[in-house]
C-alpha positions in Angstrom: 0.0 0.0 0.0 1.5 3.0 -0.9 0.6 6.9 -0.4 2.4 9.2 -3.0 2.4 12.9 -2.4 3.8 15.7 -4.1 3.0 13.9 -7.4 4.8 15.7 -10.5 1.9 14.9 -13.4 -1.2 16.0 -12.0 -2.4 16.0 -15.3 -2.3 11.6 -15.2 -4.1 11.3 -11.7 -6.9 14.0 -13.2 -8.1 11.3 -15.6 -9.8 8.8 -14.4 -9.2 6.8 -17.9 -5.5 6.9 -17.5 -6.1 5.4 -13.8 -7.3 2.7 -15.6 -4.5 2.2 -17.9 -2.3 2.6 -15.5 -3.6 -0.1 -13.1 -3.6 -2.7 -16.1 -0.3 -1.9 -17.1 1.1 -2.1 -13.6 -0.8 -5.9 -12.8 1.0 -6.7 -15.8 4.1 -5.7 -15.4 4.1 -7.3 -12.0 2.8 -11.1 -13.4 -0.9 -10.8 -12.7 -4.1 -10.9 -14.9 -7.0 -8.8 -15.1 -10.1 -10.7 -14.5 -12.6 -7.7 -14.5 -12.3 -4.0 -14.9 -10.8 -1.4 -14.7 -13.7 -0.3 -12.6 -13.8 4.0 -12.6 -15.4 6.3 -10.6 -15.4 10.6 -9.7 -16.2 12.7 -7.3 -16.5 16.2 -8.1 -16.6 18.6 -4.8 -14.5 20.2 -2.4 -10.4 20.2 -3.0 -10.6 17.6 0.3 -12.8 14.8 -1.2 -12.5 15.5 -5.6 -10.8 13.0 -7.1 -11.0 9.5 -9.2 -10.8 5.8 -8.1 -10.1 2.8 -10.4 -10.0 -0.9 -9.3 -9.3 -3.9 -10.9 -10.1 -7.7 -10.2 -7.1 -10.3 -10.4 -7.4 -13.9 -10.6 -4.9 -12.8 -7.8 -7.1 -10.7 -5.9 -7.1 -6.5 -6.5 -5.3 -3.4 -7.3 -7.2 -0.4 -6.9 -6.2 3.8 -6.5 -7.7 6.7 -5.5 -6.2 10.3 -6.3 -6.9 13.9 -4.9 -5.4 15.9 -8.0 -6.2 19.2 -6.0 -4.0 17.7 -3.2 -1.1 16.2 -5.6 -1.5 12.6 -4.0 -3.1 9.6 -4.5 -3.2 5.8 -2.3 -2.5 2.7 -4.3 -3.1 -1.1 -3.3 -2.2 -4.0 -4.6 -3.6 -6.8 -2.9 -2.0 -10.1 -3.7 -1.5 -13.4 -2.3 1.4 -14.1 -4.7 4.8 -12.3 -4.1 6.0 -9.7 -6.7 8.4 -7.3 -7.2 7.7 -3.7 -5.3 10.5 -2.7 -7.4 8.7 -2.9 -10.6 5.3 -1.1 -9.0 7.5 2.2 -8.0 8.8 2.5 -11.5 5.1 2.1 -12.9 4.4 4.5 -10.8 7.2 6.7 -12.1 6.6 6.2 -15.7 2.5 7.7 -15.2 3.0 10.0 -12.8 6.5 11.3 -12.8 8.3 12.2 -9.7 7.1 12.3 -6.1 7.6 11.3 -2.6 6.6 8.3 -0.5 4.6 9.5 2.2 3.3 5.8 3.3 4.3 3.1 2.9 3.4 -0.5 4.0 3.5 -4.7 3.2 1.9 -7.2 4.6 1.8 -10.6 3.6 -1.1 -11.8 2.6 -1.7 -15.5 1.4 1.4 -17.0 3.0 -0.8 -19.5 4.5 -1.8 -20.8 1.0 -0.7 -23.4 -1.2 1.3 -22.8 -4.2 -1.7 -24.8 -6.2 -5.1 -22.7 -6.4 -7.3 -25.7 -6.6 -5.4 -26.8 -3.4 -6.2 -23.8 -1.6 -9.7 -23.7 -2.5 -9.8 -27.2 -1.6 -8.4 -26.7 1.8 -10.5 -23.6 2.3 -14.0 -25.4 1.5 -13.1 -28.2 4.3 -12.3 -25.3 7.0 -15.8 -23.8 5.8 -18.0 -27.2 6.3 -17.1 -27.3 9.9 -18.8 -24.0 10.5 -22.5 -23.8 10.9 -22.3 -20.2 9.1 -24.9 -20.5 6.1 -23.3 -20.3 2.8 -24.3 -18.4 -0.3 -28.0 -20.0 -1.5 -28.7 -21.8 1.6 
């Protein structure tokens, strides 16, 4: 999760189209796959709350940012259960938006409890579920 600030291109987190580029080329460039999206959304209003979002589903979870052009900063999350390289999301996020600071900052990992297999997982998952007396989806 990262928190950019002082963001050189205001211009490329003004337009919520170029969010969208932007997210796909990052999953990409990072090993992932787009499942659904990118997902876009604005809110016009005060300098505080104006700004865009974009998501994106991955068959390895999300990515989604939000930007305050008035502000020069935007948030950015990539949520993954497979490892990648932060190296390779910081120049993304050079090539869009030019140069800025790192105000925040922070990984967590996420899925390190899985297997490498999917179907494995899921499996695994599904077992821990049936001993729960939680309804499921449909019942």
């Amino acid at each position: 999760m990262l928190r950019l600030s002082q963001i050189e291109r205001i211009d490329a987190i003004d337009d919520s189209v170029r969010l969208g580029e932007f997210l796909v080329s990052l999953v990409r460039k990072i090993g992932m796959r787009v499942v659904d999206g990118p997902h876009l959304a604005s809110e016009e209003g005060r300098t505080q709350t104006y700004g865009h979002s974009a998501v994106v589903i991955l068959s390895e979870s999300h990515a989604s940012i939000h930007t305050y052009p008035r502000r020069g900063e935007l948030f950015l999350d990539v949520f993954s259960c497979r490892p990648f390289d932060q190296s390779d999301v910081m120049c993304t996020c050079e090539e869009f938006f030019g140069r800025f600071v790192v105000s925040e900052r922070t990984v967590l990992d996420r899925g390190y409890h899985w297997h490498a297999s999917a179907s494995a997982s899921l499996s695994m998952l599904a077992d821990q579920r049936k001993g729960t007396d939680a309804p499921r989806r449909g019942e």
